[in-house]
Steps between C-alpha positions, in 0.01 A plus 500: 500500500696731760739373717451509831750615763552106615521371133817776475628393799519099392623600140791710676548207704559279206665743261860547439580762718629455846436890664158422372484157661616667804230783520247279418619279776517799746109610396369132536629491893234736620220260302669189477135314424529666154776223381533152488706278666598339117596848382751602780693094498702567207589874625713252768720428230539857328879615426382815716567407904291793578206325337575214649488623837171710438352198322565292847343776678164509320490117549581536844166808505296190293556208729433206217683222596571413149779723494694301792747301267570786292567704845724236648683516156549800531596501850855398328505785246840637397418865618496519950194748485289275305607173681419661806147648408429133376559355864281764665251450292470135546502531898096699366346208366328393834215296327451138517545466130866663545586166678546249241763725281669635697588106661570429118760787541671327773633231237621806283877433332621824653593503894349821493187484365424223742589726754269742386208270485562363833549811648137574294371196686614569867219786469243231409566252819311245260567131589457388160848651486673239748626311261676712294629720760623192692706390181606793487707493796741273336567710257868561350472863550539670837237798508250271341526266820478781705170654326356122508579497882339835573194421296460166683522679833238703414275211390592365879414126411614221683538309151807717432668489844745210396601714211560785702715303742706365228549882376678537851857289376455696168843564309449875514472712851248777343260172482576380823392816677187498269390091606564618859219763521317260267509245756473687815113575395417137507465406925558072443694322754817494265557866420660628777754226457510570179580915610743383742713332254522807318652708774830278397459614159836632300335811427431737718187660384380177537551459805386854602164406343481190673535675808232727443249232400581323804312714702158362340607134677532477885654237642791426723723389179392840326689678832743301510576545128452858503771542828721316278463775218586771737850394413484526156809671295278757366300729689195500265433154669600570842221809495266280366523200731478769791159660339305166501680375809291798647200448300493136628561650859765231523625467868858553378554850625863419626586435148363821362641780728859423406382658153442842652860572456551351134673721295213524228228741647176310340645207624518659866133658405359147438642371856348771654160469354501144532583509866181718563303243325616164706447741811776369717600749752875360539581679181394844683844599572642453147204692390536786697899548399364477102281825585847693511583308146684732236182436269205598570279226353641313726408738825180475367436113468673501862274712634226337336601166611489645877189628474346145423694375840345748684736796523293825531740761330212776547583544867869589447 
């Protein structure tokens, strides 16, 4: 009986030699239907990492969730290419069926392959994962808390608020930052005294994201928070107190036009756009002297900001 061209292909895929293996591999991605999933799982753990990788790839093309466990193995593999083709491929199992693995990966030995499925899993939003992902925020390794976080946020239950809010006093600042956006997309009576706390973080990209989120949560104890930021040691923080102190339209213009002389320009470009946006004609004077600032995205936030209180620069 003659061989067809698929029966080649398979036998090369089995045989001894790894150029062969590879060319196979690289024929099969343009009809992927012509192999099994049970023929390409032990190509994961070929000595060749160029296999490997184009193995991953045609089970990526398949989409058979059978070949989850083997990916999230070899989302650890020795070589960085193949590791890395293993984690894409997992965030392209989208089907219901992808679920249930990819939460047994979560439990995985290695830090990093339960990154990788949890990272798989934040594309899912599937509540069947709560459990797991909530464990995993208590995990020993940082950037596996973080992934659990961000995957939680993006499930946006209220079951895993208290987790989230506990992820605020983590041990590592990276985390921190990550609860506080987590958090801020939950509106419940205790978040924005939750955000406030973090504006007295020790680190301050924490604080700088508190200050940003803040601007999701009027109040009078957000303003007063936020005014309080504006003398932050680092700038990052100061700008973005003043960008949601506008965005709130906080009455607290006397506060902001002092920053149209700080010595950082995007710090003196935030005042100025955040004065046009809490509309309070008392800063016109300060605004007018920033249109003769040495930068120019400053003159131009000025200007902007005195077109919104009513100065018509086209007559002039």
């Amino acid at each position: 009986m003659l061989k067809t061209t698929n029966d080649i292909l398979i036998e090369h895929l089995r045989g001894e030699d790894a150029d062969l293996r590879r060319v196979a591999l690289t024929q099969l991605q343009d009809e992927p239907e012509l192999v099994a999933v049970e023929d390409l799982l032990p190509l994961l753990l070929d000595d060749d990492a160029a296999v490997r990788r184009l193995s991953i790839g045609l089970l990526e093309e398949i989409g058979d969730a059978r070949a989850i466990p083997e990916l999230i193995e070899a989302s650890v593999d020795g070589n960085p290419d193949v590791a890395n083709a293993a984690r894409t491929a997992l965030r392209e199992f989208r089907t219901r069926d992808a679920v249930e693995p990819l939460i047994a990966g979560v439990s995985h030995p290695n830090p990093d392959a339960r990154a990788a499925a949890i990272l798989a899993l934040r594309e899912l939003q599937d509540s069947r994962a709560l459990a797991a992902l909530t464990q995993a925020t208590r995990d020993d390794f940082p950037h596996v808390r973080r992934e659990a976080i961000i995957a939680l946020a993006h499930l946006r239950r209220a079951e895993s608020l208290p987790s989230l809010r506990a992820a605020l006093a983590d041990s590592e600042a990276d985390v921190r930052k990550i609860a506080v956006g987590a958090v801020s997309f939950f509106n419940e009576p205790t978040t924005n005294a939750d955000l406030l706390k973090t504006l007295f973080d020790e680190d301050w990209q924490v604080r700088r994201e508190s200050a940003i989120a803040l601007a999701r949560f009027p109040s009078a104890e957000t303003n007063a928070g936020l005014v309080g930021a504006l003398d932050d040691t680092h700038w990052q923080v100061t700008k973005e107190a003043l960008a949601s102190l506008g965005k709130l339209r906080a009455p607290f213009a006397s506060q902001v036009v002092r920053f149209l002389v700080h010595e950082v320009a995007d710090v003196r470009i935030a005042a100025a756009t955040a004065l046009g946006e809490i509309g309070d004609r008392a800063a016109k004077s300060g605004l007018l002297h920033s249109l003769n600032d040495a930068d120019t995205g400053v003159q131009k936030a000025a200007r902007r900001a005195l077109e919104s209180l009513g100065e018509n620069f086209a007559q002039r």
